[in-house]
DRENGUGU-264129 format. One record per residue (C-alpha): residue number from 1; residue in one letter; x, y, z. Coordinates in nm, 4 decimals, m for minus. Layout:
BEGIN
<site num="NUM" residu="A" x="X" y="Y" z="Z"/>
...
REM end
This chain:
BEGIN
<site num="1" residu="X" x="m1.6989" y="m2.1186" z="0.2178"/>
<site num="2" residu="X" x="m1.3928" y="m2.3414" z="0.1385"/>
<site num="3" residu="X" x="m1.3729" y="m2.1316" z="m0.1854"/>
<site num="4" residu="X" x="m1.3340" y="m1.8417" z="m0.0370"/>
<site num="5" residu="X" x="m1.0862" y="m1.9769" z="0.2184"/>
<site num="6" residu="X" x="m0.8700" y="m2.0911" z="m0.0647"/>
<site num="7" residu="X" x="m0.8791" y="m1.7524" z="m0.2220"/>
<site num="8" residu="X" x="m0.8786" y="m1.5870" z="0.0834"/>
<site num="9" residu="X" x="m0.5187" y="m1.7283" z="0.1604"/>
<site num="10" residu="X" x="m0.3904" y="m1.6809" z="m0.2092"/>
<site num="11" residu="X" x="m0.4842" y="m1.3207" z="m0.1403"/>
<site num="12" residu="X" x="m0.2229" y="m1.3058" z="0.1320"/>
<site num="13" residu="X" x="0.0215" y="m1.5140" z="m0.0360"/>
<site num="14" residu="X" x="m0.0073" y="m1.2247" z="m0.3288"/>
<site num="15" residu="X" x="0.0504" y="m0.9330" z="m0.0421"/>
<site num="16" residu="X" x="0.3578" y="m1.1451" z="0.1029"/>
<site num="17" residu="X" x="0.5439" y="m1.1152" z="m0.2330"/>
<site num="18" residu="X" x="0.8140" y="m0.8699" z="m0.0220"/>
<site num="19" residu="X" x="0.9267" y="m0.7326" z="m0.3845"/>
<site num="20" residu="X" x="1.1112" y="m0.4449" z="m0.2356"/>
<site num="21" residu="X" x="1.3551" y="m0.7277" z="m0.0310"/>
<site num="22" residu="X" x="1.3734" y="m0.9227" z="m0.3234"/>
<site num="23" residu="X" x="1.4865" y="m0.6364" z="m0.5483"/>
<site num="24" residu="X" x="1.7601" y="m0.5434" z="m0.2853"/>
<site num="25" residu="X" x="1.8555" y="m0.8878" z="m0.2560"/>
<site num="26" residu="X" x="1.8261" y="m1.0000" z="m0.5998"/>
<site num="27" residu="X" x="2.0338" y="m0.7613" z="m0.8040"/>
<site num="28" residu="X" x="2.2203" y="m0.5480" z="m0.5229"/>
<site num="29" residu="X" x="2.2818" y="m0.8289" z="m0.2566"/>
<site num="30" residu="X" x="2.1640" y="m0.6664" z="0.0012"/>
<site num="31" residu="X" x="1.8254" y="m0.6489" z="0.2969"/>
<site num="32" residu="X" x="1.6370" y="m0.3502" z="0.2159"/>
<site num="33" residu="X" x="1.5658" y="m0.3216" z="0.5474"/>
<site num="34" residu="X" x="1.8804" y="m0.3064" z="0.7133"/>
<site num="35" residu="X" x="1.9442" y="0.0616" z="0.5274"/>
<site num="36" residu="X" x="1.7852" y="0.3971" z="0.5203"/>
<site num="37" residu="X" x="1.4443" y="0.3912" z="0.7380"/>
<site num="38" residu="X" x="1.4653" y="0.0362" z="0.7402"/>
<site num="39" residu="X" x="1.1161" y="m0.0409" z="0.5391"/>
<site num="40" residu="X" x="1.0634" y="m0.2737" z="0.3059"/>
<site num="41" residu="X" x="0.8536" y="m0.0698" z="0.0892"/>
<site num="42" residu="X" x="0.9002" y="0.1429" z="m0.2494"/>
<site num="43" residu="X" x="0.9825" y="0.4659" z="m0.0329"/>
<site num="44" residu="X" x="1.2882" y="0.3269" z="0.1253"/>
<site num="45" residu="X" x="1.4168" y="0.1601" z="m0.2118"/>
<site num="46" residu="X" x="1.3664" y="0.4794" z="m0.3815"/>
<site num="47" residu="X" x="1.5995" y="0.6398" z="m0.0969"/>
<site num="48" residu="X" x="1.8672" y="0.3951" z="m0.1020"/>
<site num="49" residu="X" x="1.8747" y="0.2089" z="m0.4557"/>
<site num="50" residu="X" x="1.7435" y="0.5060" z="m0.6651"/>
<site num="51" residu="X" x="1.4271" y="0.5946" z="m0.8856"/>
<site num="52" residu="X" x="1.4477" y="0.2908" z="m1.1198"/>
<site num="53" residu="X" x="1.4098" y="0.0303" z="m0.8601"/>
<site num="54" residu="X" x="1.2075" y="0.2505" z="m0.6486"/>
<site num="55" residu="X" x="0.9518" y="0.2447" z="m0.9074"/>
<site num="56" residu="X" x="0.9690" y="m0.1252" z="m1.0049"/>
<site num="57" residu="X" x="0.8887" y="m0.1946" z="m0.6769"/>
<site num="58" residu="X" x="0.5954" y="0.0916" z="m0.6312"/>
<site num="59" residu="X" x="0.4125" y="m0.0579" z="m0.9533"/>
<site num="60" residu="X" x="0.4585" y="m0.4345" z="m0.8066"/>
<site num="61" residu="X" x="0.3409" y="m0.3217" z="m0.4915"/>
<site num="62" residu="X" x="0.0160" y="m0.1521" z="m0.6568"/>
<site num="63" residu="X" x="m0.0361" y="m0.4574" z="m0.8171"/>
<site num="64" residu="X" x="m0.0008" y="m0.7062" z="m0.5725"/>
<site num="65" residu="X" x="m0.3214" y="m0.5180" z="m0.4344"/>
<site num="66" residu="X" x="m0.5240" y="m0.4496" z="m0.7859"/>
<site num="67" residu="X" x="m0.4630" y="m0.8717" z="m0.8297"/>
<site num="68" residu="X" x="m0.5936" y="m0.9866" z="m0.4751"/>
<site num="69" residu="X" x="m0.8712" y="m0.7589" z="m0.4962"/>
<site num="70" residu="X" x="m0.9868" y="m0.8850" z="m0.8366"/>
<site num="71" residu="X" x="m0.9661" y="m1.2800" z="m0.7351"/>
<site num="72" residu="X" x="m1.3465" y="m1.2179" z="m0.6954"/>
<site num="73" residu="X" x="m1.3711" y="m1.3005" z="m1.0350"/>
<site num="74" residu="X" x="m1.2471" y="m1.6662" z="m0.9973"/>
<site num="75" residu="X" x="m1.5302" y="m1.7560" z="m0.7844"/>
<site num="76" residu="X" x="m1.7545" y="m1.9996" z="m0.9530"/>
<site num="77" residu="X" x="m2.0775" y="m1.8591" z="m0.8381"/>
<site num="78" residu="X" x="m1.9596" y="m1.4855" z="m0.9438"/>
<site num="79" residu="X" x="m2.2424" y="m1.4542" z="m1.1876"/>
<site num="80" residu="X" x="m2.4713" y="m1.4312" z="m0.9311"/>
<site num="81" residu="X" x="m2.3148" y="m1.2239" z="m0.6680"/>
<site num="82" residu="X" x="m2.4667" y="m0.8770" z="m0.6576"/>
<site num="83" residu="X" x="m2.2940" y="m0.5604" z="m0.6985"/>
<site num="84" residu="X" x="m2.3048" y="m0.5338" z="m0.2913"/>
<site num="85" residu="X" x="m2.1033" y="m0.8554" z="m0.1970"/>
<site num="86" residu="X" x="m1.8957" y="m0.8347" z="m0.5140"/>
<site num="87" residu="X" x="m1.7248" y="m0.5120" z="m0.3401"/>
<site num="88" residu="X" x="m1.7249" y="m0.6925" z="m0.0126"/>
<site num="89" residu="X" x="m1.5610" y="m0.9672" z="m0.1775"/>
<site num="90" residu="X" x="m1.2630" y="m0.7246" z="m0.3094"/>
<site num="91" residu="X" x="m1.2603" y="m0.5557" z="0.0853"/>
<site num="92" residu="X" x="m1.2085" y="m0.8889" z="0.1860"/>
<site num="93" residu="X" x="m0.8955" y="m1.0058" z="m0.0506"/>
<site num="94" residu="X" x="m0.7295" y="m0.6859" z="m0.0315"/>
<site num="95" residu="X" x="m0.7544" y="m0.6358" z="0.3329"/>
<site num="96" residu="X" x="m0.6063" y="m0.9399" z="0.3355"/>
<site num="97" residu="X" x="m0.3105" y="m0.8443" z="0.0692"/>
<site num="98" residu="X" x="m0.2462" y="m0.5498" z="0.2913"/>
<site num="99" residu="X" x="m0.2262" y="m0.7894" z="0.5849"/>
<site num="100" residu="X" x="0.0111" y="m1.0049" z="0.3848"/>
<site num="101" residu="X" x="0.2427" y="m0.6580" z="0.2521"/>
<site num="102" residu="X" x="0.3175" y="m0.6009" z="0.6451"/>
<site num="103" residu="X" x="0.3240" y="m0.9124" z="0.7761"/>
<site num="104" residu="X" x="0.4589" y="m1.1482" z="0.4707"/>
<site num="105" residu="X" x="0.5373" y="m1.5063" z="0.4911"/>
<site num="106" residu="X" x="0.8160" y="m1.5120" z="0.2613"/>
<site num="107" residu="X" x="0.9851" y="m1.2525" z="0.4474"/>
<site num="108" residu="X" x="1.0208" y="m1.3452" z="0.7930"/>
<site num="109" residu="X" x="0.6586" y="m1.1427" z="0.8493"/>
<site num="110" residu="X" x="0.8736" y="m0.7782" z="0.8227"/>
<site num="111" residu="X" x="0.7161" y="m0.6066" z="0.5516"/>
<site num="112" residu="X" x="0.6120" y="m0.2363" z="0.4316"/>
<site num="113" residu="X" x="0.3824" y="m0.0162" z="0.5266"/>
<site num="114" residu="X" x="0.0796" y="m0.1024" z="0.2726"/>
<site num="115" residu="X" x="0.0239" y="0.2284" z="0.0965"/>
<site num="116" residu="X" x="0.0655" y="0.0895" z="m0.2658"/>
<site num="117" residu="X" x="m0.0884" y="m0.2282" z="m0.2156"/>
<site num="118" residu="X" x="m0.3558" y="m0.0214" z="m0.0588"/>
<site num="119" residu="X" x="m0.3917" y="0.1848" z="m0.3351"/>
<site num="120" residu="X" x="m0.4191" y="m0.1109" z="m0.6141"/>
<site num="121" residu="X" x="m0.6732" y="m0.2671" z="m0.3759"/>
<site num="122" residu="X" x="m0.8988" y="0.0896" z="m0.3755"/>
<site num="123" residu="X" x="m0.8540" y="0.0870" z="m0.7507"/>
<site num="124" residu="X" x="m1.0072" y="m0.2571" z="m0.7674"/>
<site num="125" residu="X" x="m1.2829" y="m0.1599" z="m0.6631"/>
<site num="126" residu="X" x="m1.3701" y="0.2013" z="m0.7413"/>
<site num="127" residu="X" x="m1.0663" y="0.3925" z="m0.9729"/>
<site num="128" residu="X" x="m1.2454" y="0.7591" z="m0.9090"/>
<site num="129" residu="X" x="m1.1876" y="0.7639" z="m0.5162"/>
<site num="130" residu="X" x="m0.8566" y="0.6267" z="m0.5754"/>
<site num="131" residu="X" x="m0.7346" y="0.9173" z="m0.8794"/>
<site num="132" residu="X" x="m0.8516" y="1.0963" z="m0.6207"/>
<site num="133" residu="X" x="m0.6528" y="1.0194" z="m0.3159"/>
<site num="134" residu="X" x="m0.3403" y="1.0201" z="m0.5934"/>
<site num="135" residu="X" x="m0.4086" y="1.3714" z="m0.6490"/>
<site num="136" residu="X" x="m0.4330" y="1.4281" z="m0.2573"/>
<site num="137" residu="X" x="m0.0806" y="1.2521" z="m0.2239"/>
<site num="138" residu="X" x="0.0661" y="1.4132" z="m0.5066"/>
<site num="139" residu="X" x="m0.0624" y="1.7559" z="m0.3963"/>
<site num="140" residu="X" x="0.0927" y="1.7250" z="m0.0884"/>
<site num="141" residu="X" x="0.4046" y="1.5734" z="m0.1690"/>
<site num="142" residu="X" x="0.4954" y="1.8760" z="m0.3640"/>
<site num="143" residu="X" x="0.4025" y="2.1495" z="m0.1705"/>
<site num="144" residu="X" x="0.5739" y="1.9493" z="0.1329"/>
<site num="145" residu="X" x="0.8080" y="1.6575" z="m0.0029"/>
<site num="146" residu="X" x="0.6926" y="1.4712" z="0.2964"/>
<site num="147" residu="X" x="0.6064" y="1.0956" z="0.1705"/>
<site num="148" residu="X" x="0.4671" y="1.0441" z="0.5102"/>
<site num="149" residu="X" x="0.2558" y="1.3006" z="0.5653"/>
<site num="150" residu="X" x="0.1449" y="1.2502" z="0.1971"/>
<site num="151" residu="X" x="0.0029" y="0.9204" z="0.2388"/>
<site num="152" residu="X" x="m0.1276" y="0.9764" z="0.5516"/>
<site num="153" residu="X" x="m0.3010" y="1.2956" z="0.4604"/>
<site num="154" residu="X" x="m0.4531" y="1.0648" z="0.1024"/>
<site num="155" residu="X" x="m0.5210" y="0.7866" z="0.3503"/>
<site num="156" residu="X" x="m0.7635" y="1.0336" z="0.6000"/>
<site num="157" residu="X" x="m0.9041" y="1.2060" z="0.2825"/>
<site num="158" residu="X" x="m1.0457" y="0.8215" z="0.1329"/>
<site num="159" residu="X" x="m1.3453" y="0.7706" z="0.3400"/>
<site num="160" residu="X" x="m1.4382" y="1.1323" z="0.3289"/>
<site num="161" residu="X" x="m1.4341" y="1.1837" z="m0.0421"/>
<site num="162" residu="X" x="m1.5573" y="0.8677" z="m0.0975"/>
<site num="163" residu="X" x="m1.8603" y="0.9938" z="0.1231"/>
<site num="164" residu="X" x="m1.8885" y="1.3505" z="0.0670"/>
<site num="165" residu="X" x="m1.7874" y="1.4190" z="m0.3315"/>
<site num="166" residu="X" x="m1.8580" y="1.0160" z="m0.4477"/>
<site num="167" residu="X" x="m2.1601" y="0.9275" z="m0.2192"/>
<site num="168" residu="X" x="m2.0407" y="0.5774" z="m0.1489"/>
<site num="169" residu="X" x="m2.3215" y="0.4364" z="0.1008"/>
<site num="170" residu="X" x="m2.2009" y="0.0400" z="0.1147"/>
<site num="171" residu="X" x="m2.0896" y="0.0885" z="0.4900"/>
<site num="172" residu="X" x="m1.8602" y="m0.1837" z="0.4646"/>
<site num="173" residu="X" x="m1.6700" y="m0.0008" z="0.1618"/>
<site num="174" residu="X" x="m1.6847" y="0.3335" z="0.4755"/>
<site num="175" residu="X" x="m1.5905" y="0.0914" z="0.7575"/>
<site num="176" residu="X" x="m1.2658" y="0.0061" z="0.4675"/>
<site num="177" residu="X" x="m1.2295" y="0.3421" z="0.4292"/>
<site num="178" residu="X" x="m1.2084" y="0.4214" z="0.8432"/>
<site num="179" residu="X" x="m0.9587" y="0.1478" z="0.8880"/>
<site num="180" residu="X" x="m0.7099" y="0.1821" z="0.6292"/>
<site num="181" residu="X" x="m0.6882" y="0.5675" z="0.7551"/>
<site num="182" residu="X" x="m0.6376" y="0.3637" z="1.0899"/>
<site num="183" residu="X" x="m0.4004" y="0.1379" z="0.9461"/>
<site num="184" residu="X" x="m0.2249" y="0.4356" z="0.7816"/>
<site num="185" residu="X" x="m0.1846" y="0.6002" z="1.1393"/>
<site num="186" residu="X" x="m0.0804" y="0.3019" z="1.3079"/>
<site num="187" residu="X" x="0.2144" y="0.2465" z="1.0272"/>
<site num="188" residu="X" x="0.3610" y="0.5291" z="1.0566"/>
<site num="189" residu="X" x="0.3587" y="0.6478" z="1.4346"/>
<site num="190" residu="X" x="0.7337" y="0.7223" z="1.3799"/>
<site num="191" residu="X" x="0.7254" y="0.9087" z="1.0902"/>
<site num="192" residu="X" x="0.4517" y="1.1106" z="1.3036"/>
<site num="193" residu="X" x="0.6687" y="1.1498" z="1.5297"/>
<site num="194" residu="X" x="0.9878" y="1.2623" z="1.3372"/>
<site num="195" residu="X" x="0.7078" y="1.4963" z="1.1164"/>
<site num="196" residu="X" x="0.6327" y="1.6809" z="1.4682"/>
<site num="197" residu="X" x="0.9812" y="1.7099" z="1.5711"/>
<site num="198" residu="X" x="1.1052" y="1.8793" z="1.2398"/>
<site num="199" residu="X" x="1.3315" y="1.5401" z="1.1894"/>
<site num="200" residu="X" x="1.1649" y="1.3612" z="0.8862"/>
<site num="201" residu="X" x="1.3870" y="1.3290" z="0.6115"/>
<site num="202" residu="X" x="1.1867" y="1.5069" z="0.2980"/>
<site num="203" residu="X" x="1.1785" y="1.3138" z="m0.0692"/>
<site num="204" residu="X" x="1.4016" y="1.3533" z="m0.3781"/>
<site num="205" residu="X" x="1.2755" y="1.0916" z="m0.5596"/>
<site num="206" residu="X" x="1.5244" y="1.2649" z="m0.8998"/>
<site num="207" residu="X" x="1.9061" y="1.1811" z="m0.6857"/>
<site num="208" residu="X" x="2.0935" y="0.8927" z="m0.7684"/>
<site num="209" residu="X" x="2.1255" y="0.6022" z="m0.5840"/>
<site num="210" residu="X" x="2.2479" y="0.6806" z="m0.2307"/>
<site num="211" residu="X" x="2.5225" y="0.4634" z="m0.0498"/>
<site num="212" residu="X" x="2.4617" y="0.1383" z="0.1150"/>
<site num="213" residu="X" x="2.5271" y="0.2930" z="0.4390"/>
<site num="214" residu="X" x="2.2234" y="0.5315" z="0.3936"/>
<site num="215" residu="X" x="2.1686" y="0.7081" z="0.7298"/>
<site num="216" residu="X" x="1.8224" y="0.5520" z="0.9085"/>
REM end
């Protein structure tokens, strides 16, 4: 039980690693969250410092995720752990890496939203659901160029294809699945708003950086 305390909280000290405020701070001197939507996530640093950063911060994200997941395999007695509690294991860290991405320590508990952290954690434990859900968010993201309503739509479409076309029965790795789509919802009420009043602001993921004074 200690053990998995310990690795429990190292899991959320891995989420809390706020690398999209770090990145602002670190090179450009500024709070990522005091421009554009205000997020500290690899959405709003692609919209106000550009594609480079954007995407150093979406791959740190993913792994922040992918490595809390996977501290299953420091436990001592992982030998014996069956294939059931080994994926309960990696619901357990990266549920609580997710927790850590919105809520992190290091960054006065104002983080992101969780969508790339989620999506490292899913590909801990099963990579076919998660291509899966890519293709669902990339789908949608060019036939709309809505980030929002592209993760939200891959988040809903996890537990069902992970049901339905990969016949997952662990009902903890469905009760995941119903939560994170949850999560997902809860996130972004805003951007479910703006998306039903026409107001969202729609990706370009190819411009430049934008100015400092990027509009919220």
């Amino acid at each position: 039980m200690l053990e998995l305390i310990i690795l429990g909280v190292f899991a959320y000290l891995i989420g809390s690693i706020p690398t999209a405020v770090w990145v602002g701070k670190g090179f450009y001197e500024i709070d990522i969250r005091d421009y554009g939507s205000g997020n500290a996530g690899a959405t709003n640093t692609f919209r106000v410092l550009g594609k480079g950063p954007g995407i150093a911060v979406l791959l740190i994200d993913m792994l922040k995720g992918l490595l809390a997941a996977s501290l299953v395999y420091f436990q001592h007695e992982y030998t014996w752990v069956d294939q059931f509690h080994w994926v309960n294991l990696k619901l357990i860290y990266g549920g609580l890496a997710v927790f850590g991405h919105l809520y992190p320590i290091f960054a006065d508990f104002r983080g992101g939203k969780g969508i790339a952290t989620l999506f490292g954690v899913i590909v801990a434990i099963h990579y076919l659901p998660a291509l899966a859900c890519a293709a669902v968010f990339l789908t949608i993201l060019l036939a709309t160029r809505y980030v929002s309503l592209s993760s939200i739509t891959a988040a809903i479409a996890f537990p069902i294809l992970a049901v339905v076309v990969f016949q997952k029965d662990n009902p903890y790795f469905i009760a995941f699945g119903v939560c994170e789509a949850v999560l997902v919802l809860f996130t972004h009420q805003k951007n479910i708003r703006r998306l039903l009043l026409g107001s969202e602001s729609k990706a370009n993921i190819y411009r430049k950086r934008r100015n400092r004074n990027a509009i919220r």
